[in-house]
N, CA, C and O of each residue as an XYZ file, in Angstrom:
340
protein
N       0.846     -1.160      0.000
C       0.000      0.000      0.000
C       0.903      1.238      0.000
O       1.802      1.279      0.839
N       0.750      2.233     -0.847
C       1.326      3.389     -0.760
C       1.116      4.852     -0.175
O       0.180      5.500     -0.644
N       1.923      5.436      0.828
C       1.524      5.794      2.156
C       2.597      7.481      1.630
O       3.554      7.391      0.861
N       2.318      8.304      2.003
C       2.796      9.378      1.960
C       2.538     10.144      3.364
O       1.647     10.867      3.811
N       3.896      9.566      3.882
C       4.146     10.387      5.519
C       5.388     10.711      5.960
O       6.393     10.015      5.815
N       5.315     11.892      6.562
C       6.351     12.705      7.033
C       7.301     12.238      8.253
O       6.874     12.463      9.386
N       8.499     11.634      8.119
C       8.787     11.251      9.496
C      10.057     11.998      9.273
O      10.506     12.083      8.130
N      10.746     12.615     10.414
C      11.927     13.304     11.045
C      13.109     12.622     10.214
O      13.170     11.396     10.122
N      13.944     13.372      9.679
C      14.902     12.687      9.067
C      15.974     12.209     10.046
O      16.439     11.092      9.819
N      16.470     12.935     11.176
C      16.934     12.191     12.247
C      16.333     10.803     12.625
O      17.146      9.879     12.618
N      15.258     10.551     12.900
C      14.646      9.361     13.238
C      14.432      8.400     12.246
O      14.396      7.201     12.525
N      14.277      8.854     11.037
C      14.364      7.934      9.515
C      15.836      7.091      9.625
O      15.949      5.881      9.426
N      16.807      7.910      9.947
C      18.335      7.664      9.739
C      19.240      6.564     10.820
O      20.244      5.882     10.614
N      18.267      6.777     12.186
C      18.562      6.186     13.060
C      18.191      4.446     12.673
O      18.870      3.422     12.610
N      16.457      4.849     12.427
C      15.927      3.204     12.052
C      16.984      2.436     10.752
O      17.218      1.254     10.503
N      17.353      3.454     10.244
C      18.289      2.373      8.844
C      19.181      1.837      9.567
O      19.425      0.644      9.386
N      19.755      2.433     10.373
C      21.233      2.438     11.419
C      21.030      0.920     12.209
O      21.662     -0.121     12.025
N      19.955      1.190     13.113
C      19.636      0.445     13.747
C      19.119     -1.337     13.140
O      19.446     -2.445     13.565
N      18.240     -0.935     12.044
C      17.902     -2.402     11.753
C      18.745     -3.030     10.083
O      18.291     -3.912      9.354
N      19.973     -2.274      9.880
C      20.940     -2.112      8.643
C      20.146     -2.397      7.682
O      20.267     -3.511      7.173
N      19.206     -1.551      7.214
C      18.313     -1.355      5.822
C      18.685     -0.538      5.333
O      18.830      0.575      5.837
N      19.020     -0.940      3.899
C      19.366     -0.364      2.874
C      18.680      0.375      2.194
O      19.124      0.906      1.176
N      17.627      0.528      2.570
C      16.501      1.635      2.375
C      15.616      2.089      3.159
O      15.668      1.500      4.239
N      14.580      3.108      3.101
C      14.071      4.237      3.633
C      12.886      2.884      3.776
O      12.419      2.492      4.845
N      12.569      2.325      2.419
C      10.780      1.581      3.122
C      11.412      0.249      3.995
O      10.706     -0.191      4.902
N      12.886     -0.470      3.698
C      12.738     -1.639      4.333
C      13.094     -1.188      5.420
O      13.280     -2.161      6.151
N      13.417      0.266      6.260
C      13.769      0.840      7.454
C      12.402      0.421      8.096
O      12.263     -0.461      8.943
N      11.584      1.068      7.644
C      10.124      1.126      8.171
C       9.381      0.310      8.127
O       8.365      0.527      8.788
N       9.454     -1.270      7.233
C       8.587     -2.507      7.127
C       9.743     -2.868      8.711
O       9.216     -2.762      9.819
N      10.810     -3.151      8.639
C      11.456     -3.736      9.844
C      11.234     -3.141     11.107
O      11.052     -3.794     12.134
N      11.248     -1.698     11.028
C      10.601     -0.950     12.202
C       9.417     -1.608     12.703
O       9.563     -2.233     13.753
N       8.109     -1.595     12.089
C       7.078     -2.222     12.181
C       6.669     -3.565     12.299
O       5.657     -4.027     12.827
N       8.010     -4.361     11.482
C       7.761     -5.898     12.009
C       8.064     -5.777     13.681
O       7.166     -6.179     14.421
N       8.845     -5.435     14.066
C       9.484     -5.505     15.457
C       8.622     -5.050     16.259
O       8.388     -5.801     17.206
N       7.942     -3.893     16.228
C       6.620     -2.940     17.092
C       5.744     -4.304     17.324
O       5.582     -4.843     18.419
N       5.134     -4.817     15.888
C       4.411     -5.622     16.110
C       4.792     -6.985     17.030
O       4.173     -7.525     17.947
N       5.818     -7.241     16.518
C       6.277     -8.781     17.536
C       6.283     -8.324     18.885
O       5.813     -8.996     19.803
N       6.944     -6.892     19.073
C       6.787     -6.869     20.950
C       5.457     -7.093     21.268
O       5.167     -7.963     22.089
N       4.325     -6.187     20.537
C       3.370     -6.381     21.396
C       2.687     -7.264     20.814
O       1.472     -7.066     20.849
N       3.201     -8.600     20.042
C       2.438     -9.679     20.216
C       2.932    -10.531     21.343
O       2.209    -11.390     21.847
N       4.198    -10.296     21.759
C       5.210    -10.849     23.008
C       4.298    -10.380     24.505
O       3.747    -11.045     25.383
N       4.408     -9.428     24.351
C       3.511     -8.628     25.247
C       2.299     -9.153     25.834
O       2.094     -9.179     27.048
N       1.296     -9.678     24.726
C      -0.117     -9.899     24.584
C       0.194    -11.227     25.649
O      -0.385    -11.591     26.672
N       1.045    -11.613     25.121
C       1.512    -13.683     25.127
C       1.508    -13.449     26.540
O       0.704    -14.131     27.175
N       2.218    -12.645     27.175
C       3.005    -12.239     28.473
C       1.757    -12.325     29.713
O       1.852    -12.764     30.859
N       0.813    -11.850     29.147
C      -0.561    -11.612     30.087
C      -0.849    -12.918     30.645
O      -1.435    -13.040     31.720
N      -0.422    -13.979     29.888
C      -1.048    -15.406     29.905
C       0.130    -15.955     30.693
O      -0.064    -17.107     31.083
N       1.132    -15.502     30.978
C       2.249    -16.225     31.476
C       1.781    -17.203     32.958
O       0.737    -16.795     33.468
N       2.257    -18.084     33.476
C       1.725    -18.574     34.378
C      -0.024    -19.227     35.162
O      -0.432    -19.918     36.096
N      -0.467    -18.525     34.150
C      -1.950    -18.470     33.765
C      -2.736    -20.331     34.240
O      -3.551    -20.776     35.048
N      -2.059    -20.734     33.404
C      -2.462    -21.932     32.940
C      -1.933    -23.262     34.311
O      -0.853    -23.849     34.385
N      -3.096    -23.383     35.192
C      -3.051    -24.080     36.031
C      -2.990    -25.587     35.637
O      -2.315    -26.332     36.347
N      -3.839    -26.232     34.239
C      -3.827    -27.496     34.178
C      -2.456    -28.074     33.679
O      -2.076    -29.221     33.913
N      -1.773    -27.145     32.970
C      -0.704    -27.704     32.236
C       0.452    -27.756     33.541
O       0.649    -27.095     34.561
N       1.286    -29.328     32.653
C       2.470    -29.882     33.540
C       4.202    -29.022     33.332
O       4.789    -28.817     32.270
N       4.643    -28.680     34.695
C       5.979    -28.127     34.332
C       7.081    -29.205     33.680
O       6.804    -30.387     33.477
N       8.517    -28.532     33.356
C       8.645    -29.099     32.545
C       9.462    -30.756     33.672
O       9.744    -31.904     33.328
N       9.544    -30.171     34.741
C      10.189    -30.766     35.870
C       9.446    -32.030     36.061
O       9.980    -33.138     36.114
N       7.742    -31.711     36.197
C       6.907    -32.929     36.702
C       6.630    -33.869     35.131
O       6.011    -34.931     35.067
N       7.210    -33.207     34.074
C       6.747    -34.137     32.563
C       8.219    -35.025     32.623
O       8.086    -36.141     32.120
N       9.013    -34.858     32.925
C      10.725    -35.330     33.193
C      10.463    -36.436     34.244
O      10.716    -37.565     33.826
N      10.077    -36.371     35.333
C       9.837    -37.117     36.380
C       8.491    -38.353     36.048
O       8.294    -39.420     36.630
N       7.929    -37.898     35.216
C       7.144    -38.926     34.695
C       7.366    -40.054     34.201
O       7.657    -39.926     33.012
N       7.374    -41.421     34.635
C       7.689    -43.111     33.856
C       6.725    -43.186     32.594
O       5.943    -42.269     32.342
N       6.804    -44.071     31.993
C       6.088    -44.421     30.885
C       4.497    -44.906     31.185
O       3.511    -44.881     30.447
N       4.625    -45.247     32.240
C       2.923    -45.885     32.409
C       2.278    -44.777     33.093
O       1.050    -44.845     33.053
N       2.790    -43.708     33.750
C       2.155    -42.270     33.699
C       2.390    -41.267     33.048
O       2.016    -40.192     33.517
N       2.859    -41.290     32.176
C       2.633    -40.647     30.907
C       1.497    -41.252     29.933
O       0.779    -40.477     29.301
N       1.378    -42.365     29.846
C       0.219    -42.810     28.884
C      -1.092    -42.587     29.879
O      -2.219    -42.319     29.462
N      -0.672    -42.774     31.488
C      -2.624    -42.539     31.734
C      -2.685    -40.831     31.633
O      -3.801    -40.386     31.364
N      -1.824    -40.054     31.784
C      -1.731    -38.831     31.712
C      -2.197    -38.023     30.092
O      -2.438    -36.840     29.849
N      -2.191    -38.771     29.541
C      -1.851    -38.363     27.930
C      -3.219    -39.123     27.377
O      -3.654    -38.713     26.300
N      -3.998    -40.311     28.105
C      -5.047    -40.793     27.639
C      -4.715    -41.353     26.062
O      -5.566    -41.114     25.206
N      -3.271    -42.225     25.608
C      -3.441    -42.364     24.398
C      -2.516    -44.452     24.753
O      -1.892    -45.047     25.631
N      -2.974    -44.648     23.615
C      -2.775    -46.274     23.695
C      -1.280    -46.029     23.279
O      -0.584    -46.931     23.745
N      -0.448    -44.988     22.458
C       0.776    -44.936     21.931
C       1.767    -45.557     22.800
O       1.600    -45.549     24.019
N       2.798    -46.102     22.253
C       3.780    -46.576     23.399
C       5.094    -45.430     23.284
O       5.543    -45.282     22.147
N       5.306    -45.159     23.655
C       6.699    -44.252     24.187
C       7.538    -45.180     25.185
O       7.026    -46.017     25.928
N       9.141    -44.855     25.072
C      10.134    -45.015     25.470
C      10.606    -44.253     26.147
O      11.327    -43.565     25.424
N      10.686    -43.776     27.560
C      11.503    -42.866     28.438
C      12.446    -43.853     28.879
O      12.149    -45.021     29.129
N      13.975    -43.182     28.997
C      14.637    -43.287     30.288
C      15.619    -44.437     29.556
O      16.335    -45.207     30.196
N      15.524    -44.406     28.227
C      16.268    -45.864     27.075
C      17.006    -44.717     26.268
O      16.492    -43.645     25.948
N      18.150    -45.078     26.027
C      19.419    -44.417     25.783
C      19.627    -44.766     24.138
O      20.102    -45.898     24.045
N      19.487    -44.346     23.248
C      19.456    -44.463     21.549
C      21.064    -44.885     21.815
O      21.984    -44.360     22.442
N      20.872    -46.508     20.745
C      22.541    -47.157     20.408
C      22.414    -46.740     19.041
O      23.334    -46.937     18.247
Protein backbone atom coordinates (compact mmCIF):
# COMPACT_ATOMS: atom_id res chain seq x y z
CA UNK A 1 0.00 0.00 0.00
CA UNK A 2 1.33 3.39 -0.76
CA UNK A 3 1.52 5.79 2.16
CA UNK A 4 2.80 9.38 1.96
CA UNK A 5 4.15 10.39 5.52
CA UNK A 6 6.35 12.71 7.03
CA UNK A 7 8.79 11.25 9.50
CA UNK A 8 11.93 13.30 11.04
CA UNK A 9 14.90 12.69 9.07
CA UNK A 10 16.93 12.19 12.25
CA UNK A 11 14.65 9.36 13.24
CA UNK A 12 14.36 7.93 9.51
CA UNK A 13 18.34 7.66 9.74
CA UNK A 14 18.56 6.19 13.06
CA UNK A 15 15.93 3.20 12.05
CA UNK A 16 18.29 2.37 8.84
CA UNK A 17 21.23 2.44 11.42
CA UNK A 18 19.64 0.44 13.75
CA UNK A 19 17.90 -2.40 11.75
CA UNK A 20 20.94 -2.11 8.64
CA UNK A 21 18.31 -1.35 5.82
CA UNK A 22 19.37 -0.36 2.87
CA UNK A 23 16.50 1.63 2.37
CA UNK A 24 14.07 4.24 3.63
CA UNK A 25 10.78 1.58 3.12
CA UNK A 26 12.74 -1.64 4.33
CA UNK A 27 13.77 0.84 7.45
CA UNK A 28 10.12 1.13 8.17
CA UNK A 29 8.59 -2.51 7.13
CA UNK A 30 11.46 -3.74 9.84
CA UNK A 31 10.60 -0.95 12.20
CA UNK A 32 7.08 -2.22 12.18
CA UNK A 33 7.76 -5.90 12.01
CA UNK A 34 9.48 -5.51 15.46
CA UNK A 35 6.62 -2.94 17.09
CA UNK A 36 4.41 -5.62 16.11
CA UNK A 37 6.28 -8.78 17.54
CA UNK A 38 6.79 -6.87 20.95
CA UNK A 39 3.37 -6.38 21.40
CA UNK A 40 2.44 -9.68 20.22
CA UNK A 41 5.21 -10.85 23.01
CA UNK A 42 3.51 -8.63 25.25
CA UNK A 43 -0.12 -9.90 24.58
CA UNK A 44 1.51 -13.68 25.13
CA UNK A 45 3.00 -12.24 28.47
CA UNK A 46 -0.56 -11.61 30.09
CA UNK A 47 -1.05 -15.41 29.90
CA UNK A 48 2.25 -16.22 31.48
CA UNK A 49 1.72 -18.57 34.38
CA UNK A 50 -1.95 -18.47 33.76
CA UNK A 51 -2.46 -21.93 32.94
CA UNK A 52 -3.05 -24.08 36.03
CA UNK A 53 -3.83 -27.50 34.18
CA UNK A 54 -0.70 -27.70 32.24
CA UNK A 55 2.47 -29.88 33.54
CA UNK A 56 5.98 -28.13 34.33
CA UNK A 57 8.65 -29.10 32.54
CA UNK A 58 10.19 -30.77 35.87
CA UNK A 59 6.91 -32.93 36.70
CA UNK A 60 6.75 -34.14 32.56
CA UNK A 61 10.73 -35.33 33.19
CA UNK A 62 9.84 -37.12 36.38
CA UNK A 63 7.14 -38.93 34.70
CA UNK A 64 7.69 -43.11 33.86
CA UNK A 65 6.09 -44.42 30.89
CA UNK A 66 2.92 -45.89 32.41
CA UNK A 67 2.16 -42.27 33.70
CA UNK A 68 2.63 -40.65 30.91
CA UNK A 69 0.22 -42.81 28.88
CA UNK A 70 -2.62 -42.54 31.73
CA UNK A 71 -1.73 -38.83 31.71
CA UNK A 72 -1.85 -38.36 27.93
CA UNK A 73 -5.05 -40.79 27.64
CA UNK A 74 -3.44 -42.36 24.40
CA UNK A 75 -2.78 -46.27 23.70
CA UNK A 76 0.78 -44.94 21.93
CA UNK A 77 3.78 -46.58 23.40
CA UNK A 78 6.70 -44.25 24.19
CA UNK A 79 10.13 -45.02 25.47
CA UNK A 80 11.50 -42.87 28.44
CA UNK A 81 14.64 -43.29 30.29
CA UNK A 82 16.27 -45.86 27.08
CA UNK A 83 19.42 -44.42 25.78
CA UNK A 84 19.46 -44.46 21.55
CA UNK A 85 22.54 -47.16 20.41
Amino acid sequence: MKTTVNIPDKMLRDAMRHTKAKTKREAIVKALEEMNRRHSQAELLKYTGKFESLMTNEEIEALDEEDWKSWTNTSKTYSFNKKKQ
